[in-house]
C-alpha positions in Angstrom: 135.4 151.2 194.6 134.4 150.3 197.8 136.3 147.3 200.1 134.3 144.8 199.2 134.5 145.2 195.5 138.1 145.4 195.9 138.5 141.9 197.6 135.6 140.2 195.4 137.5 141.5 192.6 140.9 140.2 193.9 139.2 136.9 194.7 137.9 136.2 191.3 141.2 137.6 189.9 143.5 134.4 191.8 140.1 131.9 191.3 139.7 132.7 187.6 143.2 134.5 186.4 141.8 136.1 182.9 138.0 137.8 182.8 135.6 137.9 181.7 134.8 137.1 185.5 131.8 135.8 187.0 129.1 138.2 187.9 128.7 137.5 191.0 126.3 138.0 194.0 128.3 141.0 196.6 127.2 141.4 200.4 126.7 137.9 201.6 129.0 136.2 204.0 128.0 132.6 202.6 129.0 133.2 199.0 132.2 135.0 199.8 133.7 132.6 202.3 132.6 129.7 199.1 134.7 132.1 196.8 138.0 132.3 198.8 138.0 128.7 199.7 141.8 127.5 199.5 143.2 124.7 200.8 145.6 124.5 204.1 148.3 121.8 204.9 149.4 123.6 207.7 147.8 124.6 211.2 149.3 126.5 214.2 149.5 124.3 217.7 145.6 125.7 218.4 143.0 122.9 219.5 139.5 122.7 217.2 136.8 123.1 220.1 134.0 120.4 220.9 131.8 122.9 220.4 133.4 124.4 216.9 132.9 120.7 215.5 129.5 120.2 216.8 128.9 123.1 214.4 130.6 121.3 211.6 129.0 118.2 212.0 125.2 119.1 212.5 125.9 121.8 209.6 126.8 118.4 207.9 123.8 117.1 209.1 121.5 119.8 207.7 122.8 118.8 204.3 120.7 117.5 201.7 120.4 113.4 202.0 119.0 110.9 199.2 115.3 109.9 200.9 116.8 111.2 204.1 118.4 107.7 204.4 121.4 109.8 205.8 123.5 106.6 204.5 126.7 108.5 206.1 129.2 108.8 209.4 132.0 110.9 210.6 135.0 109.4 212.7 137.0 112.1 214.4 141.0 111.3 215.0 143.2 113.2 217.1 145.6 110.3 218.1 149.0 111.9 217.1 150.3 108.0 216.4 146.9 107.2 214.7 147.5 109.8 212.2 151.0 109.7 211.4 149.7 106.0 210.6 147.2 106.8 208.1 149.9 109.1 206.9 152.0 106.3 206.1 149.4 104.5 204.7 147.7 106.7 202.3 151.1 108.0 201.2 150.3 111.3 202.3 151.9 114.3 204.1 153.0 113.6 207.3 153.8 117.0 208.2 150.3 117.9 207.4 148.6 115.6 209.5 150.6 116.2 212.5 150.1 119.6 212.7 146.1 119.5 211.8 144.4 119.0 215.5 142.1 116.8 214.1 141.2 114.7 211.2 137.6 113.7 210.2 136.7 110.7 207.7 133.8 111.2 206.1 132.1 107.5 205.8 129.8 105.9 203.3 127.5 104.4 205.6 125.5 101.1 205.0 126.5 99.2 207.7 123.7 101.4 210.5 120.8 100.6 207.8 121.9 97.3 207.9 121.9 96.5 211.5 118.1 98.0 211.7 117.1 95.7 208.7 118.5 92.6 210.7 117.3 93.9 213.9 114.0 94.1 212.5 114.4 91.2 210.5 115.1 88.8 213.5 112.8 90.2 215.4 114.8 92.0 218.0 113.1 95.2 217.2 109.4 95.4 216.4 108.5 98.4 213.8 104.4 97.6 212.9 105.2 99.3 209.5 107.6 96.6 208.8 105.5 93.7 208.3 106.3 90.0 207.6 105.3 90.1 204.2 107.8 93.1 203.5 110.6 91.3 205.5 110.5 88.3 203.2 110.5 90.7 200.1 113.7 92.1 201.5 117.6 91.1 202.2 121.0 92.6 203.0 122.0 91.5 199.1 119.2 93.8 197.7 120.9 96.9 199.1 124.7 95.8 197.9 124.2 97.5 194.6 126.2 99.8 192.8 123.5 103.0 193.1 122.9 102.6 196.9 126.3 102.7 196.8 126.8 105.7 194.9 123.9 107.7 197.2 125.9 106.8 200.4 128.9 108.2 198.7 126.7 111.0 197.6 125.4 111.5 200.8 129.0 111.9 202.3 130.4 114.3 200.0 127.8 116.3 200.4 127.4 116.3 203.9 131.8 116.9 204.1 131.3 119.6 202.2 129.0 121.6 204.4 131.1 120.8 207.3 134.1 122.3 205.3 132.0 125.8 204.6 131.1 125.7 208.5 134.9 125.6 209.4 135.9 128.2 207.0 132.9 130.5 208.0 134.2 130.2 211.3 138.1 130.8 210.4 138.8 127.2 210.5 140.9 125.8 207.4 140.5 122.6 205.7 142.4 120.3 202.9 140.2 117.1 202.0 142.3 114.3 201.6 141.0 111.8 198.6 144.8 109.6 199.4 143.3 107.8 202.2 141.4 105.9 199.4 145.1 104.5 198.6 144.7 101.7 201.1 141.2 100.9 201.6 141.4 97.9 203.9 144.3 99.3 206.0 142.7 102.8 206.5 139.1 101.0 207.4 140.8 99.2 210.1 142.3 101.9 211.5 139.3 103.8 211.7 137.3 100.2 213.3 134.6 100.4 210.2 131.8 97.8 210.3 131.4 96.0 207.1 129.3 98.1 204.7 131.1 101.2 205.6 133.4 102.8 203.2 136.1 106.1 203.9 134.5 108.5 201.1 137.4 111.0 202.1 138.9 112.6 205.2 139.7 116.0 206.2 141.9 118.2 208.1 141.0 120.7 210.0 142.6 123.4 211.9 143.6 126.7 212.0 145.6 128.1 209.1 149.3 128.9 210.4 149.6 132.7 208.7 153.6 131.7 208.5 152.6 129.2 205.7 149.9 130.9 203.4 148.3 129.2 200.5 146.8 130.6 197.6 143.6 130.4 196.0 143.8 127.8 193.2 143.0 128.7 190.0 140.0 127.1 187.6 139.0 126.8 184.6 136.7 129.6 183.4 133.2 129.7 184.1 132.0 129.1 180.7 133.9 125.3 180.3 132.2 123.9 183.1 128.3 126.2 182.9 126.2 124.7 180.0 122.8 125.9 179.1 119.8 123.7 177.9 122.6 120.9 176.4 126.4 119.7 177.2 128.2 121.5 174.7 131.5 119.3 174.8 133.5 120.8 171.4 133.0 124.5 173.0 134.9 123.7 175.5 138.2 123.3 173.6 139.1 127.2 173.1 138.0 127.7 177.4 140.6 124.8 177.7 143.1 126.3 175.8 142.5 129.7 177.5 142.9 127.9 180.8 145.8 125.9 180.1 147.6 129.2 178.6 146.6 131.7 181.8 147.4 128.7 184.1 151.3 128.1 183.7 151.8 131.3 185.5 149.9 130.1 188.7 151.5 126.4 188.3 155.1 127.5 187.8 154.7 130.0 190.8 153.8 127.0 193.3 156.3 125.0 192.1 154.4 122.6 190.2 155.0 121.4 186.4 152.9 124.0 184.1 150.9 122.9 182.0 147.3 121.3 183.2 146.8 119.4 180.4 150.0 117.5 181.3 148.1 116.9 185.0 145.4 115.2 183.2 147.6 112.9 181.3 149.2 112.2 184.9 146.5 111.6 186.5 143.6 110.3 184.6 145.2 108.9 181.1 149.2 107.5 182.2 149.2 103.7 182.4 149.2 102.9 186.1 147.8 106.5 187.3 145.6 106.0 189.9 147.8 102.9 191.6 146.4 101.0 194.5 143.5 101.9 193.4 142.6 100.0 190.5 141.9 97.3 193.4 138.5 99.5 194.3 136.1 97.7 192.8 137.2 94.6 195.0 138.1 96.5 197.9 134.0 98.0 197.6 132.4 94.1 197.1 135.0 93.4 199.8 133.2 96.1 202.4 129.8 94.5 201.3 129.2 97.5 199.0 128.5 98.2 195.1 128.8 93.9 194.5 125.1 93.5 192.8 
C-alpha cells in the first residue's frame, strides 16, 4: 500500500470511524487538504502575511456568487484589545483569539448595493442603463426581504469557505466561529458595520501550534447525509444509530459528553438553546435586513 493510500485511509478512518468508507478520488491536493480539514484553537506567535491573505480573500472572491451580486465583505482584526472584546462578547475563547494573528468576519453585505441604488437614485451617479422609469419601480424596502437576505448570507458562507480551503492548502489553520452571532449589535459595532450589513461568521486564522494538536472530527456516515433521486428521511435512523454508537469513543476521548444525540437535544431541542439568539429576527429587521 503505497503512502498515500495509507494516509487517505487513516483520514477517512478519524472522519468516518466504521466503513464502509467513502470511495474516494486519490492524487489530488484539493480533495485531500478538504478531507483532513480539522479545526484549530490554537496558533504559535507566527504573523499571517499580507500576501497569504490576499490569497484567501481573492480565492474567496473566485467563489460562486448569487447573480454575481457579490452581496458580501470581509473585515480583518488583529487589534489584541479588539479581539479579546469580541471574546467577551460572543462568549467565546479568549485564549483562542489571542493567540490567532488575525480574525476575519465574514459579512452579509447589503449596505454597498444600497449606497449605489441611492447614489443612482439621487442622481449623484449617472448609469444610462438605469433609467428614470426603473428608478421609480425600485426602493431600498424592495430589497429588505427575507431571500435577499438569505443570498447575502449565502454568498458569505460560501465565499468563507473558500478562503478557509486556501489557508489550509497553504498550512494555515482555521476554526469558524458561529458565537459572534451571540451579540449581534455589540459585535456589529465593533466591527463599524453600515446598516444592511450583517456578521455571517468569523474566523481565525493562524498557524496551528504542533504542541496543541486537534483531531479530525468525526461524521456521520456517508450514506445519512447522500440521498439519490428523493430524501429518504426514515433510512436514516439505522446510519444514526450506527453513528451515535461508533461516536462515543471519539466524544469521550476529547472530553466531551458521549452521546450525539444528547448534542442535538442540547443544542437544537432544550428550552432556551440557542440563547441570545432568539432576538435574531429583530436584531436582522434591526440591520435593515430580512424585515419584508
Amino acid at each position: 500500500m503505497s503512502n498515500d493510500s495509507v494516509s487517505h485511509e487513516q483520514i477517512l478512518t478519524e472522519r468516518y470511524l466504521e466503513g464502509p468508507f467513502p470511495q474516494v478520488v486519490r492524487g489530488n491536493p484539493t480533495v485531500d487538504v478538504l478531507l483532513a480539514h480539522r479545526s484549530v484553537r490554537r496558533y504559535i506567535d507566527r504573523p499571517v502575511t499580507d500576501r497569504e491573505l490576499a490569497t484567501m480573500i481573492a480565492a474567496a472572491q473566485s467563489a460562486s456568487s448569487s447573480s454575481n451580486l457579490q452581496l458580501w465583505s470581509v473585515v480583518e482584526v488583529r487589534d489584541d484589545e479588539k479581539k479579546q472584546r469580541i471574546a467577551q462578547l460572543a462568549g467565546t475563547d479568549g485564549a483562542h483569539l489571542a493567540s490567532a494573528p488575525v480574525v476575519l468576519f465574514f459579512i452579509a453585505d447589503l449596505a454597498r448595493a444600497t449606497q449605489v441604488f441611492a447614489d443612482v437614485a439621487t442622481g449623484a451617479v449617472q448609469v444610462p442603463e438605469v433609467g428614470a422609469d426603473l428608478v421609480a419601480e425600485s426602493s431600498v424596502r424592495e430589497s429588505q426581504n427575507l431571500e435577499t437576505t438569505m443570498v447575502a448570507f449565502g454568498d458569505a458562507l460560501i465565499a468563507a469557505q473558500n478562503a478557509a480551503v486556501a489557508a489550509e492548502s497553504m498550512g494555515l489553520g482555521i476554526c469558524y466561529l458561529g458565537s459572534i452571532r451571540n451579540d449581534v449589535p455589540a459585535i456589529a459595532k465593533e466591527l463599524g458595520l453600515p446598516e444592511h450589513s450583517f456578521a455571517a461568521v468569523g474566523m481565525t486564522v493562524g498557524h496551528p501550534n504542533p504542541e496543541r494538536p486537534t483531531r479530525i472530527k468525526t461524521r456521520l456516515p456517508i450514506a445519512a447525509v447522500w440521498h439519490k433521486e428523493t430524501y429518504d428521511l426514515a433510512g436514516q435512523r439505522e446510519q444514526v444509530l450506527k453513528y451515535e454508537h461508533a461516536a462515543r469513543a471519539f466524544y469521550t476521548g476529547q472530553g466531551m459528553a458521549p452521546s450525539w444525540i444528547q448534542r442535538n437535544f442540547v443544542r437544537l431541542f432544550k428550552s432556551g438553546a440557542i440563547g441570545a439568539r432568539t432576538w435574531m429576527q429583530l436584531w436582522l429587521r434591526n440591520r435593515g435586513m430580512g424585515s419584508k
